[in-house]
Steps between C-alpha positions, in 0.01 A plus 500: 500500500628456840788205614581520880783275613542403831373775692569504877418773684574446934338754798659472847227492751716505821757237503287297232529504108164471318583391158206678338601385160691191485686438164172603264504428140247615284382619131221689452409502089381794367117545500438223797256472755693414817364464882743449770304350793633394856490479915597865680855514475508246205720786323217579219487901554877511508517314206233734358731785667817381293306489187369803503884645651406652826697263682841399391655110563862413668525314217375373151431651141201682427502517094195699349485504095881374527586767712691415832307748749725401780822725396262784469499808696221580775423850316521257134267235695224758570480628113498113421221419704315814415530439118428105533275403808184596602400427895157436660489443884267375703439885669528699186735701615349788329631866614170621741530863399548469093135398312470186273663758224723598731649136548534381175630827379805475757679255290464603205654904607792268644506353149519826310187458312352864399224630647222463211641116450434443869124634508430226186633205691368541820188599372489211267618246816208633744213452255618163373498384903173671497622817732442791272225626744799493790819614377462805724462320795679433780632168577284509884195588244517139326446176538737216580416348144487840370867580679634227393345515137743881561815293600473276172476743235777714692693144467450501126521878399861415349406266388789261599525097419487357806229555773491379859255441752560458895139375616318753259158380640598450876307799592193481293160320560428211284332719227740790410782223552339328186491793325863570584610118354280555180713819467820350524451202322376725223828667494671191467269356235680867267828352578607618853720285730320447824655374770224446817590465882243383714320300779198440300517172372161533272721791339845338494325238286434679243800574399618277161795466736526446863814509719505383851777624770622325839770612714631769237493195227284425188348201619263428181511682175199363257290605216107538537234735629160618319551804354 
């Protein structure tokens, strides 16, 4: 599914280079279960970041499905990533003034999808992640869990292949985080490619494969986790 090939990608911090990403290779299989783990600074959110194509390398191939995303266009990048990847952050990022409705209908107007089609799938996505009581509220009105329970059906409203997640349960007690892991991993077990930054080692774990990063480099790659 997706083949990057020596990916570098350099910031100048004063007189200094910080190689971010230092000559990454990776594959990523369709319908895996991946967590990137790592040190502050080990390079795992800009990894995450080039994955997901809001941050573009000084060098490398990024091919997706076969398709080389590098020679694409910034305006062809953005309809890319809107039709393939779904994003969860660690602060929602919801939009404060639009309700639960509000937010996952966003996407799909940008989308095209008609009116009556829209109502249906939002609809559908809120009571399935158990918010059909609070589709009308406001972002400030919910819970972290319930926020961020929001964020991941806004993620998946296209329904697009690949989903990632920057530290999807960094702001959420130990409870609601739970409840946001069963979630995901229950979108993985219907097929969805997750691919999981994050600090929290009891989460990274669980991945059926774990990645860790070091001075912008894939230090281990390995198979395991609990499901």
């Amino acid at each position: 599914m997706i083949a990057l090939r020596e990916i570098c990608r350099e910031y100048h911090v004063g007189d200094e280079t910080v190689h971010a990403l230092d000559h990454v290779s990776l594959d990523i299989d369709r319908g895996e279960y991946l967590s990137i783990m790592g040190a502050s600074g080990s390079g795992k959110s800009t990894l995450l970041n080039m994955l997901g194509l809001l941050d573009m390398p000084n060098s490398g191939s990024y091919r997706f499905e076969g398709r080389e995303l590098m020679t694409l266009s910034e305006e062809a990048r953005a309809t890319f990533r809107r039709e393939k990847i779904g994003f969860i952050f660690q602060s929602f990022h919801l939009i404060p003034r639009l309700s639960a409705y509000g937010n996952l209908e966003l996407p799909l107007m940008l989308q095209g999808v008609p009116p009556s089609q829209r109502r249906e799938r939002i609809t559908r996505a809120l009571h399935d992640l158990g918010l059909g009581e609070r589709m009308d509220h406001l972002p400030k009105e919910l819970s972290g869990g319930q926020q961020q329970r929001v964020a991941i059906a806004r993620a998946m409203i296209l329904e697009p292949p690949l989903l990632l997640a920057d530290e999807p349960t960094g702001n959420l007690d130990s409870r609601s985080g739970d409840e946001v892991t069963r979630l995901l991993e229950s979108l993985h077990d219907r097929g969805m490619t997750l691919v999981i930054v994050t600090h929290d080692a009891d989460l990274g774990k669980r991945a059926t494969r774990q990645i860790r990063m070091h001075d912008g480099q894939i230090l281990h790659d390995r198979d395991g986790g609990a499901g």
